[in-house]
C-alpha positions as CSV (number, residue, x, y, z in Angstrom):
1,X,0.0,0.0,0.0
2,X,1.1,3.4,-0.9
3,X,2.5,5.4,2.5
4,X,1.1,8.9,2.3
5,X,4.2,11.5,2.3
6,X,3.0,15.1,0.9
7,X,-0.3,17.1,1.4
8,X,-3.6,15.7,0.1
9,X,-4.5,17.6,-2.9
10,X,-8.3,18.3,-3.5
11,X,-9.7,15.7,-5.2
12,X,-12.2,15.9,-8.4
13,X,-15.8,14.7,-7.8
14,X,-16.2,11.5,-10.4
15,X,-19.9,11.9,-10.1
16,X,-23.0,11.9,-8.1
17,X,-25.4,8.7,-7.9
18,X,-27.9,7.8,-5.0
19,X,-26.9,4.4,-3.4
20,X,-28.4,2.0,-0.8
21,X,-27.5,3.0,2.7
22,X,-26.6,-0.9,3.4
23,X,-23.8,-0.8,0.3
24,X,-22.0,2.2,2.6
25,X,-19.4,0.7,4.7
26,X,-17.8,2.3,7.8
27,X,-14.5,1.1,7.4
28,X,-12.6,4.3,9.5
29,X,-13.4,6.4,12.2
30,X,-11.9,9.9,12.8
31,X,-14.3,10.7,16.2
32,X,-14.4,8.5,19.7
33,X,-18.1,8.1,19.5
34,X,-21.1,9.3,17.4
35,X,-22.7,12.6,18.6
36,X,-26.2,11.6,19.6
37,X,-27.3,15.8,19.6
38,X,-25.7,15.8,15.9
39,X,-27.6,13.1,14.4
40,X,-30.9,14.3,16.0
41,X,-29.6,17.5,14.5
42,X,-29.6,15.5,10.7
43,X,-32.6,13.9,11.2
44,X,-34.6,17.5,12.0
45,X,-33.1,18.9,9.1
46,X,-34.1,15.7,6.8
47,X,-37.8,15.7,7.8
48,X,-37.7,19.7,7.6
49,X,-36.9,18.9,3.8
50,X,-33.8,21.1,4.1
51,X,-30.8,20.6,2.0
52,X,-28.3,18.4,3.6
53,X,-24.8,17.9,2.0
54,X,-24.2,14.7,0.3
55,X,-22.3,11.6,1.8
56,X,-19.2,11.4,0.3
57,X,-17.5,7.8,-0.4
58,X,-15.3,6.3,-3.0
59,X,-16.2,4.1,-6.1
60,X,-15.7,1.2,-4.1
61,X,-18.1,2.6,-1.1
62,X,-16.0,3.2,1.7
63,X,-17.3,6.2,3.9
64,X,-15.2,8.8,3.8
65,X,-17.1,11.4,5.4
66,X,-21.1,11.7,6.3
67,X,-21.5,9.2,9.3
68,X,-23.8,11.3,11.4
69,X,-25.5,12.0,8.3
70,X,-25.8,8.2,7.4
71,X,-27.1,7.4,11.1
72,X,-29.6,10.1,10.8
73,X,-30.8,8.4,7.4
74,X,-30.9,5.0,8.9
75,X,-32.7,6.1,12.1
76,X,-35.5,7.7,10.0
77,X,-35.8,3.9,8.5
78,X,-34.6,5.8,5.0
79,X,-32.8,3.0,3.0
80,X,-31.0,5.2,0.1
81,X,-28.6,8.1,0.5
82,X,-27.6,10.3,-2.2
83,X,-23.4,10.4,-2.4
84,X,-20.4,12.5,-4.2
85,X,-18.3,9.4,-5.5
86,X,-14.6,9.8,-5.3
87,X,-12.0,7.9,-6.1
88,X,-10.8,4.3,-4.5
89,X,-8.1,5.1,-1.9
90,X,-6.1,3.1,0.6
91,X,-7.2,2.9,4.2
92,X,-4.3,5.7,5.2
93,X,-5.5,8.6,3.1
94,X,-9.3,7.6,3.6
95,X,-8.3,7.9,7.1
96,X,-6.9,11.7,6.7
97,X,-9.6,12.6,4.4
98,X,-11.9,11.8,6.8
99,X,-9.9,14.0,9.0
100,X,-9.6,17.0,6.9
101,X,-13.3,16.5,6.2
102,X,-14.4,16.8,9.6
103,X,-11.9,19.3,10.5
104,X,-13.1,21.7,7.7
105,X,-16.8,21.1,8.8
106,X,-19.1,23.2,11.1
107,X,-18.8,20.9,13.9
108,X,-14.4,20.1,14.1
109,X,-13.0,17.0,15.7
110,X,-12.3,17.0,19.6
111,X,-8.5,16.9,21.1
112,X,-9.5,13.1,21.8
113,X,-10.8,12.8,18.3
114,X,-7.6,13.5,17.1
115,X,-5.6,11.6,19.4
116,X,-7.9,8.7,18.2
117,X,-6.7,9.2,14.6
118,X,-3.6,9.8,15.3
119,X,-3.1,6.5,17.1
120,X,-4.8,4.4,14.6
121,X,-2.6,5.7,11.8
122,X,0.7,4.7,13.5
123,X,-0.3,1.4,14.9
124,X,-1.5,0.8,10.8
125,X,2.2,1.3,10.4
126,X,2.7,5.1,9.4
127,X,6.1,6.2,11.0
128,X,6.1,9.1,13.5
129,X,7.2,11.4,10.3
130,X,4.8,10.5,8.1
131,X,2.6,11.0,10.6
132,X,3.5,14.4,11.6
133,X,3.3,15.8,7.9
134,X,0.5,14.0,7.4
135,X,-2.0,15.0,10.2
136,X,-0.5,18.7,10.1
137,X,-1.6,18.5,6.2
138,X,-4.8,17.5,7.1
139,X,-5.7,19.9,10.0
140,X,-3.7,22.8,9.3
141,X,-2.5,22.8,13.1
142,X,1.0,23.8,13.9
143,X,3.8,21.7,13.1
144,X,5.4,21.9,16.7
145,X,1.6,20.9,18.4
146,X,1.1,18.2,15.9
147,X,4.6,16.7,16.7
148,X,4.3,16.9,20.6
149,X,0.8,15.1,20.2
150,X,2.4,12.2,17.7
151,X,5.1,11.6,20.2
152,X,2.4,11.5,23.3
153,X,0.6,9.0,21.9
154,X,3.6,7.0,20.4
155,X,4.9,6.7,24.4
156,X,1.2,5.8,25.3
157,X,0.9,3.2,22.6
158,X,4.7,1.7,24.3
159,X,3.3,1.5,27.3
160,X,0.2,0.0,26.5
161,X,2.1,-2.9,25.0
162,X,4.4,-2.8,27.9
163,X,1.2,-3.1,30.1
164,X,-0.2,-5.8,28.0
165,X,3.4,-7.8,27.7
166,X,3.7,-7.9,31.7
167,X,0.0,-8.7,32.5
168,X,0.3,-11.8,29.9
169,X,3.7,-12.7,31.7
170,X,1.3,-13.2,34.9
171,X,-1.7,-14.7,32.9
172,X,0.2,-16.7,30.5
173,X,3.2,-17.8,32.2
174,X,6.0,-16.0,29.8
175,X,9.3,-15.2,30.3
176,X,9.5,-11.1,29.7
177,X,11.5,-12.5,26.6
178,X,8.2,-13.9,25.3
179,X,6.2,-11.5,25.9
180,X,8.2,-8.9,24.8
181,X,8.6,-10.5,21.0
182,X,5.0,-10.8,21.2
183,X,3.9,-7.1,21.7
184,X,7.0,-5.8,19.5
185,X,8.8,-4.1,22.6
186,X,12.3,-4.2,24.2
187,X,13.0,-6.8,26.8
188,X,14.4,-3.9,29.0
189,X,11.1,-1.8,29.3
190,X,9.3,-5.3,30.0
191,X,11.8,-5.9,33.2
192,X,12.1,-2.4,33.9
193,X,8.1,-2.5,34.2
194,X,8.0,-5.4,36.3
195,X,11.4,-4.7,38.7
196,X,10.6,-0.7,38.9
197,X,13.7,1.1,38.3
198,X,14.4,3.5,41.6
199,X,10.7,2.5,42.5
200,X,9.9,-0.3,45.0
201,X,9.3,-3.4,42.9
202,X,6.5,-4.8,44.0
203,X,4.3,-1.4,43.7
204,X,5.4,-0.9,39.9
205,X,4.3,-4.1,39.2
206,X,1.1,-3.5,40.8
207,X,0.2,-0.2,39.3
208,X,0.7,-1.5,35.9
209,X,-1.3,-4.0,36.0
210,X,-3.4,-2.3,37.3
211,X,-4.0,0.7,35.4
212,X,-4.1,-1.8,32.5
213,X,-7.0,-3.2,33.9
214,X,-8.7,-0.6,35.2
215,X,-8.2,0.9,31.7
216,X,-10.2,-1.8,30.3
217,X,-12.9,-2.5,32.7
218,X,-13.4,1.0,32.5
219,X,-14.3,1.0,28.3
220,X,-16.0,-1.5,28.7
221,X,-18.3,-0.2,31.4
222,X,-18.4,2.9,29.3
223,X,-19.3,1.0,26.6
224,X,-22.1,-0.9,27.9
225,X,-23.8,1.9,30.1
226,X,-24.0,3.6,26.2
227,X,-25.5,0.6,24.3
228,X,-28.0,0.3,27.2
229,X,-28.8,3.9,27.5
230,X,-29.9,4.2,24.1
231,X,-31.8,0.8,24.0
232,X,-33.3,2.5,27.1
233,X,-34.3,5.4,25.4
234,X,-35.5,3.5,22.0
235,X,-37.9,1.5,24.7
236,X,-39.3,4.8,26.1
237,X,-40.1,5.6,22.6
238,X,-41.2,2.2,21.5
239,X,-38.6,1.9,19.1
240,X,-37.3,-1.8,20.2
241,X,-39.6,-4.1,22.4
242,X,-39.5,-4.7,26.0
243,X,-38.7,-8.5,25.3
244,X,-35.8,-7.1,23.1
245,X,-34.3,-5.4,26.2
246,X,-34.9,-7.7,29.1
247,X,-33.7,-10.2,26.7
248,X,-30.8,-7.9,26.2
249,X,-30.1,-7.3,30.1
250,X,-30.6,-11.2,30.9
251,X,-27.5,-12.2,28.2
252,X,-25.8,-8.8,29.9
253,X,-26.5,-10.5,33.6
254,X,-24.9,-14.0,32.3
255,X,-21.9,-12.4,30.6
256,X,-21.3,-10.2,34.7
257,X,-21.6,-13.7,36.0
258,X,-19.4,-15.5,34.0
259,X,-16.7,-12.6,34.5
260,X,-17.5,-13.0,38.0
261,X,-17.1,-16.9,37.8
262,X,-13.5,-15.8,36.0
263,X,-12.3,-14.2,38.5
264,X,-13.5,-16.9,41.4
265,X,-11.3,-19.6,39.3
266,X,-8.5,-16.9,38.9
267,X,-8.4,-16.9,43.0
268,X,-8.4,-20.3,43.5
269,X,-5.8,-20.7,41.3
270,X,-4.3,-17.9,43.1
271,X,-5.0,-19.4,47.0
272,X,-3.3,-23.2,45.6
273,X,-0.1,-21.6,44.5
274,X,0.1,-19.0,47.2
275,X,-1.1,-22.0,50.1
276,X,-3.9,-18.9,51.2
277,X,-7.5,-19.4,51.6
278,X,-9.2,-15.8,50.2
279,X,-11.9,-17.3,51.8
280,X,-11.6,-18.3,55.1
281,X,-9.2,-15.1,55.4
282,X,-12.2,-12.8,54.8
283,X,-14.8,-14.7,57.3
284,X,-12.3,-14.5,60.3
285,X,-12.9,-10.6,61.3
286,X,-10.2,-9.3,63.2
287,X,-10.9,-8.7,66.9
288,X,-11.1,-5.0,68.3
289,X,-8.7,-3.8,70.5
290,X,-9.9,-3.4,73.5
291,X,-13.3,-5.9,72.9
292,X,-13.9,-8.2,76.0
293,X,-14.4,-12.4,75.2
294,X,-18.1,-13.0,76.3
């Protein structure tokens, strides 16, 4: 695939052409999360009968910028959009285009939008140069902010891998060798992670893992609490079924229960190795100071 060097230039329109909404695909994302209050915004403007700007894709109908346009079209059970058809393009420049697209437009990306892009570009493979020009091409932001933000989340993506290397040392039994081939990183940040370098040992080891899987449990909280707060709201407005959502919230209970059957196995693995028992250790309370024996 091409590596995208120099500035985009402005490409020609090849033509316009209505096209089923199903055909569209969202391939790339340049923003965290849909804005709800933006595709009500579309969907206000569409039953108005005002003009809305076309979707624009490529021949090959890859989304290159329109999404809360397309979600407004689908929620309004529309099955058609019409598009400006550009050319094919590989998933780096559709990436930027998107990018500049949304940067040009009324409502710009966010600094975590950005970010977002940012990181997906370079773990595709774009070097930290490329993606310097690249991004400052596309947004028109300075050079020195651009670079300061590339080189944040290039030492955020490291230590996610370092993260992920030492926490599948402790799940999956690897030397930091192993586990360090099998992220991509250096041996010496994996041991320097786990034996805390002028830190006490045992507290960087913790803290990693930790914020690792805090990190996690957290998006996928986040994540959840979304989907059901929108299936919430389509109930209210008889959009989906009850049976849909208790349905929903049963298979959500059973997935909480399996985690939490996870985690029982995890310490009973934990209490054979260690020769503890969580258990029994949490039933015997520890007596007061000071408390008289009856």
């Amino acid at each position: 695939m091409k590596k995208l060097e120099g500035k985009l230039e402005r490409l020609p329109v090849l033509r316009k052409e209505k096209f089923p909404l199903s055909e569209i695909e969202d391939t790339v994302f340049v923003r965290v999360n849909l804005d709800e209050e933006r595709v009500s915004f579309f969907m206000r403007l569409y039953e108005a009968g005002a003009s809305v700007p076309p979707l624009e894709i490529t021949e090959d109908k890859q989304m290159i910028e329109g999404r809360h346009r397309k979600a407004a079209l689908v929620r309004m059970g529309l099955s058609e959009a019409a598009c400006n058809v550009y050319r094919k393009m590989g998933r780096e420049e559709l990436t930027l285009r998107a990018l500049a697209a949304n940067f040009g437009g009324s409502q710009p990306p966010t600094q975590a939008d950005i970010n977002y892009t940012i990181k997906q570009l370079l773990e595709g493979g774009m070097t930290r140069l490329g993606a310097i020009r690249n991004v400052k091409d596309a947004t028109g932001l300075p050079i020195n902010l651009v670079k300061r933000t590339v080189d944040v989340i290039l030492l955020r993506i490291k230590t996610e891998k370092v993260n992920e290397a030492v926490i599948a040392m402790v799940e999956d039994d690897l030397t930091a060798a192993a586990a360090a081939k099998k992220f991509g990183v250096e041996v010496v940040d994996v041991k320097s992670a786990l034996t805390g370098k002028k830190r006490n040992p045992d507290k960087n080891d913790f803290e990693s893992i930790k914020n690792a899987l805090t990190s996690r449990f957290r998006s996928l909280s986040a994540a959840n609490a979304k989907a059901f707060g929108s299936l919430m709201g389509q109930l209210v407005e008889k959009e989906v079924s009850a049976d849909l959502v208790g349905q929903s919230l049963k298979h959500y209970g059973q997935l909480v229960k399996r985690m939490t059957h996870n985690h029982d196995e995890l310490q009973k693995r934990f209490d054979a190795i260690t020769g503890k028992d969580s258990k029994k250790e949490k039933k015997e309370a520890p007596v007061k100071s000071g408390s008289k024996k009856k």
